[in-house]
C-alpha positions as CSV (number, residue, x, y, z in Angstrom):
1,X,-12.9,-4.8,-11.9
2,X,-9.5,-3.2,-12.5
3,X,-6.7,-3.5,-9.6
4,X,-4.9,0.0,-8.8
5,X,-1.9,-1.3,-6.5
6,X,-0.2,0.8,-4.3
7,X,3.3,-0.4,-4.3
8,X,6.2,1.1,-1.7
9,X,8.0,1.1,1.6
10,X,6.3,0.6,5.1
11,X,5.4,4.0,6.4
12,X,5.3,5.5,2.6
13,X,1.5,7.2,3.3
14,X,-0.2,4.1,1.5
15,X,-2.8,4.4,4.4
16,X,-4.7,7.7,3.4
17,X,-3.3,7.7,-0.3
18,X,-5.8,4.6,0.0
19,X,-8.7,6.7,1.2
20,X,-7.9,9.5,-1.1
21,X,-8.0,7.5,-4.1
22,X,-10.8,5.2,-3.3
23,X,-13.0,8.8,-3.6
24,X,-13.1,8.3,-6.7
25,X,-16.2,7.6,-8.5
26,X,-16.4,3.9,-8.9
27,X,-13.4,3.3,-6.3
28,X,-13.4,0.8,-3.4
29,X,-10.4,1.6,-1.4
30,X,-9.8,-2.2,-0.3
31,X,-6.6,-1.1,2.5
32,X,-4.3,-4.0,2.7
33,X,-5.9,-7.1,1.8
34,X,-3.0,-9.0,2.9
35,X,-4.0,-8.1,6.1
36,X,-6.4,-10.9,5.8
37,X,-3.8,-12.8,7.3
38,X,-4.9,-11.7,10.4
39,X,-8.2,-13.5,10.4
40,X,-11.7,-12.8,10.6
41,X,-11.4,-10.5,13.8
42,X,-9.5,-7.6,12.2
43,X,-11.3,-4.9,12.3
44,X,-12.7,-3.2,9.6
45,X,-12.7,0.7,9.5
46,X,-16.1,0.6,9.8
47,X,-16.0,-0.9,13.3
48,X,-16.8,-4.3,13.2
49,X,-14.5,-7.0,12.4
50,X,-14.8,-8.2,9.1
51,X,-16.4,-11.5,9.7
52,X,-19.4,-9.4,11.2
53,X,-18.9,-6.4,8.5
54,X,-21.6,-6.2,5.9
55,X,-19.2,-6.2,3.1
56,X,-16.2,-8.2,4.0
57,X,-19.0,-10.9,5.4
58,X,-20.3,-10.5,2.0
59,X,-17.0,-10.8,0.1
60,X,-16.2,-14.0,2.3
61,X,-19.7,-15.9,1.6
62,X,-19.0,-14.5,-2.6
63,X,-15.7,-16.4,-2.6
64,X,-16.5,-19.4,-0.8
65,X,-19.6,-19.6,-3.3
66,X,-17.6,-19.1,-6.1
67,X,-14.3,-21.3,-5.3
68,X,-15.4,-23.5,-2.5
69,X,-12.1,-22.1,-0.5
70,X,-12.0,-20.0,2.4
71,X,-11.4,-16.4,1.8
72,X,-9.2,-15.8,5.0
73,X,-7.1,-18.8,4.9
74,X,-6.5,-17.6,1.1
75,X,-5.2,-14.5,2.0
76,X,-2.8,-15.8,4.2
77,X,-1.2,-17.9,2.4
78,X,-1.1,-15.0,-0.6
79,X,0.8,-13.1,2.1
80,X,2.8,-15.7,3.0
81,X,4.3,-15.9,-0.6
82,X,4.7,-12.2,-1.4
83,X,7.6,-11.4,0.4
84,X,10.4,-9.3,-0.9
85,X,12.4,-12.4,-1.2
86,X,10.4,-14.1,-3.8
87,X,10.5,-11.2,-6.3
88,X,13.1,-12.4,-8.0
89,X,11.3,-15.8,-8.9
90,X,8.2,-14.1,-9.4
91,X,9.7,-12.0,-11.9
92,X,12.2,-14.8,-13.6
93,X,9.6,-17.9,-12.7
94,X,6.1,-16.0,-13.1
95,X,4.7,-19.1,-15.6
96,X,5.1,-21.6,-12.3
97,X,2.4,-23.5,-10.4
98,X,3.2,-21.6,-7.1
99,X,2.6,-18.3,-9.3
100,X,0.2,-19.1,-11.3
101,X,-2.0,-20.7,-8.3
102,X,-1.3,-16.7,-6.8
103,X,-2.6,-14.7,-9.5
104,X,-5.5,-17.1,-9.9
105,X,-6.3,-16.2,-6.0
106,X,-6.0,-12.8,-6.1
107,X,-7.9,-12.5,-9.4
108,X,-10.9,-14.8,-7.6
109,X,-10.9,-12.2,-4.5
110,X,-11.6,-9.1,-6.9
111,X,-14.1,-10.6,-8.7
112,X,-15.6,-11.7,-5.1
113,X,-15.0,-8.0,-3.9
114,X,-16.5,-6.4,-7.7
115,X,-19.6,-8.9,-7.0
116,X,-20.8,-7.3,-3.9
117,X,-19.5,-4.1,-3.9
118,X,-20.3,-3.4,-7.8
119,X,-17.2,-0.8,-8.1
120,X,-14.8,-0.6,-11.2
121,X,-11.4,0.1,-9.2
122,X,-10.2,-1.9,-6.5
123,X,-7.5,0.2,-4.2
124,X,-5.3,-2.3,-3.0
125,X,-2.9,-0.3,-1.1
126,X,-1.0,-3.5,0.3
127,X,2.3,-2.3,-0.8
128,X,4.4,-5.3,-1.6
129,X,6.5,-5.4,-4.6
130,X,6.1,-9.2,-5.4
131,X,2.7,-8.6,-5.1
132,X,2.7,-5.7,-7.4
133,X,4.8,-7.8,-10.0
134,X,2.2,-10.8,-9.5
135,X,-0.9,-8.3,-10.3
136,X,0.5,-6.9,-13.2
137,X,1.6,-9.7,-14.4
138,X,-1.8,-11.4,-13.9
139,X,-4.1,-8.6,-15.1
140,X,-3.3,-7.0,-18.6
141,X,-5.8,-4.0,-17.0
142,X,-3.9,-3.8,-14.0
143,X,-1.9,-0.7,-13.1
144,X,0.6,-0.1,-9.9
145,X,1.6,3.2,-8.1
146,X,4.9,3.1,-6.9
147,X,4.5,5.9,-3.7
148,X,8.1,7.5,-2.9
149,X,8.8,9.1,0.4
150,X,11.8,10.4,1.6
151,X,13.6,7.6,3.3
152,X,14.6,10.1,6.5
153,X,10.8,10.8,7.1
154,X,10.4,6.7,6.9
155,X,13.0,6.0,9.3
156,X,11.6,9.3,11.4
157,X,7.6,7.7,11.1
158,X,9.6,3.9,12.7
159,X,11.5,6.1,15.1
160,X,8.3,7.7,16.6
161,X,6.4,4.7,16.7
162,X,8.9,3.0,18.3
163,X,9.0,5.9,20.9
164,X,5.1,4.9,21.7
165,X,6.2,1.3,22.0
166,X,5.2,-0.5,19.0
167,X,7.1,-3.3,17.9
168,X,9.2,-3.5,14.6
169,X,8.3,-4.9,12.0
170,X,10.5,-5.8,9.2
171,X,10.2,-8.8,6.3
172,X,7.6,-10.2,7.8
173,X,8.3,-10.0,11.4
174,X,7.8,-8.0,14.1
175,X,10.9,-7.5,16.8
176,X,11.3,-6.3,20.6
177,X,14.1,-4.4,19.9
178,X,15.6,-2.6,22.9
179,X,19.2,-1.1,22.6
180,X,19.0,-2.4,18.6
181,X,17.0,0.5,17.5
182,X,19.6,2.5,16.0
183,X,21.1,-0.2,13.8
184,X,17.7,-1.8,12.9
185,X,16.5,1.8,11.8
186,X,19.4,2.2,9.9
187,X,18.9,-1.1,8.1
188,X,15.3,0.6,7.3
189,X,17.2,3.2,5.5
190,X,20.0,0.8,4.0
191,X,17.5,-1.1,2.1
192,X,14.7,1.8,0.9
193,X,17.3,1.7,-2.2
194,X,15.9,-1.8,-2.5
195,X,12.6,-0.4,-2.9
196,X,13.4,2.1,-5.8
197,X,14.9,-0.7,-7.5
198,X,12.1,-3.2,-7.3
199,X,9.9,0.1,-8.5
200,X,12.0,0.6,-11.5
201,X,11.9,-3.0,-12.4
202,X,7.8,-3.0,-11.9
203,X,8.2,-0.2,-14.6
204,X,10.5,-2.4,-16.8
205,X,8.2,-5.6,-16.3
206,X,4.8,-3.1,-17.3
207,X,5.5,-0.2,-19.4
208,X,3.3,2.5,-19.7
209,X,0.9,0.8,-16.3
210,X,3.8,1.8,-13.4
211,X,3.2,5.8,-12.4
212,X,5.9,7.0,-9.7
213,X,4.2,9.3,-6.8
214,X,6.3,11.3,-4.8
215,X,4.9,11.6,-1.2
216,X,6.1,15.3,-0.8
217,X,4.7,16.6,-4.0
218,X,1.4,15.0,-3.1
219,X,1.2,16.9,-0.2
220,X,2.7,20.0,-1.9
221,X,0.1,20.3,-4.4
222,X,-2.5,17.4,-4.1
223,X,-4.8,18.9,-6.7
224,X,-2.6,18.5,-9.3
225,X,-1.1,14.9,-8.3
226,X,-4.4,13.9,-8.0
227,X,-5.3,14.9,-11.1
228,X,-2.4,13.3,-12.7
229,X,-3.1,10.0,-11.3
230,X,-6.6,9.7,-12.0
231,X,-5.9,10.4,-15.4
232,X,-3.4,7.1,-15.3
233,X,-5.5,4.9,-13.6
234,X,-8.8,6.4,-15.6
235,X,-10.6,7.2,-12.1
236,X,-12.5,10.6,-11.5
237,X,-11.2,11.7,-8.5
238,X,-12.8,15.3,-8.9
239,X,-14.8,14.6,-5.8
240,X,-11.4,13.7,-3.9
241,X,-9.9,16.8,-5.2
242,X,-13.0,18.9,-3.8
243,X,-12.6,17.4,-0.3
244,X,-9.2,17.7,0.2
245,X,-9.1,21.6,-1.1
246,X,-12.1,22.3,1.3
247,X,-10.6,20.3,4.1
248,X,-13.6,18.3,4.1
249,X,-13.4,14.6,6.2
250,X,-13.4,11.6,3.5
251,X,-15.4,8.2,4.9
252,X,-12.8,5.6,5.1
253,X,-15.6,3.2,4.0
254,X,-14.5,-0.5,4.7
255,X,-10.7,-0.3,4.4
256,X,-8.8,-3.1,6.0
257,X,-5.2,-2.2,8.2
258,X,-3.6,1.1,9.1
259,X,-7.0,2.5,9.4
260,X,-7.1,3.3,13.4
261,X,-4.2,5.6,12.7
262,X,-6.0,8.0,10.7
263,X,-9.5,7.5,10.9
264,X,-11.6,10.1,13.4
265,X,-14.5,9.1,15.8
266,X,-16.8,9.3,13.0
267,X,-14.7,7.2,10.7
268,X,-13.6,9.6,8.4
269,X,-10.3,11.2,7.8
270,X,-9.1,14.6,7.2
271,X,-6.2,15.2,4.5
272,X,-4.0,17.7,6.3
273,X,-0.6,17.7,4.2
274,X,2.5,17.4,5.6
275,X,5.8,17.3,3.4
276,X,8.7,16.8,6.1
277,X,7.4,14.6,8.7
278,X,5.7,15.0,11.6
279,X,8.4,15.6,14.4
280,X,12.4,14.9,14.3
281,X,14.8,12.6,15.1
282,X,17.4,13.1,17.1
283,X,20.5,13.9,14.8
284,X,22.2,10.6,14.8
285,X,19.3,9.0,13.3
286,X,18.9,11.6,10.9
287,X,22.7,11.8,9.7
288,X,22.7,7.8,9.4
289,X,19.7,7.5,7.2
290,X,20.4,10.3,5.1
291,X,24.2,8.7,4.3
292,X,22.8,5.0,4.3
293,X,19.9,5.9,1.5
294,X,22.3,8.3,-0.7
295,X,22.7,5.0,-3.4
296,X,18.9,4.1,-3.6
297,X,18.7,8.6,-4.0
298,X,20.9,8.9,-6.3
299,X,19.5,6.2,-8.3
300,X,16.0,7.5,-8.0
301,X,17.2,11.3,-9.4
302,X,18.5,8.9,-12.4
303,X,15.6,6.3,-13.5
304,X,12.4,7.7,-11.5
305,X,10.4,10.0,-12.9
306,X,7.9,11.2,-10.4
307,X,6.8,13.9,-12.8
């Protein structure tokens, strides 16, 4: 089974990108299988948590059968290595043990997930750019989309769910942060530039298997993006493309993480494009994050090609 990775920032769209893309005929859209980390009682979209979900159940018993390891503990500790930090080892140091034991991991949970589930795509929308290194790097077949939003509507999709009291997370950890939300929202918008250049390096490290997605053109003409990208990743996504121009509700499926945010009652989700974000900051925030991601913009008009 061949992995399409979604790589990108937190907040980048990954979430229904996932859904819309795993469609396609012969698609499972996986979510974030790091999320795995959470254990057997994270819910699946479905509504059961995946130790009692037909398929992930199914997916754990395939994997212990096959490596005699457990299939949640796995997953953590792939998560556990994939952080930001360790990109640059995994792309100077890719031939060591600690890398090498990763890829063989990740490789052993796809074919766990192609056994029961029989599809030909895996959508692994888990985002991380060491991941995305480590799966192209460890799958010739492989391919990576780098999703691009605009940095402002990223801070703007933090600021509001900050406003309904979630926590922030950031590299790994998640923060109370009380009177520190300006300058740790800022730091969000310092270091999207960080993302751009870890997508332009996934380009360099896989030529011709990296295709960069803006989020705003997807949801300016999805018909055509869709298009586009099924023709990279060699999915038919003609039944996507129907749904989302009749407005028709996709089935999530099984997708793991980000999934109570979109899904409906009945478990499905309805594309409704939206290009500039769904409400706006107040101007300070606005006026930082557009000065503090001007490098990684400017560098993106340069080297990323999104069309």
């Amino acid at each position: 089974m061949r992995t399409l990775y979604i790589a990108g920032r937190m907040h980048c769209g990954s979430t229904f990108f996932n859904v819309l893309l795993g469609a396609g005929e012969g698609a499972f859209p996986i979510g974030e299988l790091i999320s795995l980390r959470r254990g057997r009682r994270e819910p699946c979209s479905c509504g059961a948590a995946l130790e009692d979900c037909a398929v992930w159940s199914a997916v754990e018993a395939e994997y212990r059968a096959r490596t005699g390891r457990d299939f949640f503990a796995d997953g953590k500790w792939v998560y556990d290595q994939g952080g930001i930090l360790g990109f640059p080892s995994a792309w100077w140091r890719s031939g060591s043990s600690r890398w090498a034991t990763y890829r063989q991991r990740q490789r052993e949970m796809t074919a766990a997930i192609a056994a029961v589930t029989g599809a030909s795509t895996a959508i692994d929308s888990s985002k991380e750019f060491t991941r995305a290194l480590l799966v192209l790097k460890g799958d010739p077949e492989a391919r990576a989309v780098h999703l691009v939003r605009n940095p402002v509507a990223i801070v703007g999709s933090y600021y509001w769910r900050q406003e309904k009291g979630s926590r922030f997370y950031f590299n790994k950890r998640n923060y109370e942060l009380g009177w520190l939300r300006f300058p740790a929202l800022m730091l969000v918008a310092a270091s999207w530039t960080v993302g751009i250049l870890a997508g332009w390096l996934l380009q360099r490290a896989a030529p011709g298997r990296v295709l960069h997605v803006s989020y705003e053109a997807l949801c300016t003409d999805p018909a055509a993006e869709l298009r586009r990208i099924g023709a990279f990743a060699g999915i038919d996504l003609a039944e996507a493309i129907a749904q989302v121009e009749q407005g028709a509700p996709i089935p999530l499926r099984h997708t793991i993480a980000g999934n109570e945010e979109i899904k409906s009652d009945d478990g499905t989700f309805t594309f409704v494009p939206n290009a500039s974000g769904r409400r706006r900051m107040p101007w300070p925030y606005r006026v930082g994050a557009t000065a503090l991601s001007a490098p990684g913009r400017a560098f993106a008009a340069l080297v990323i090609r999104t069309r």
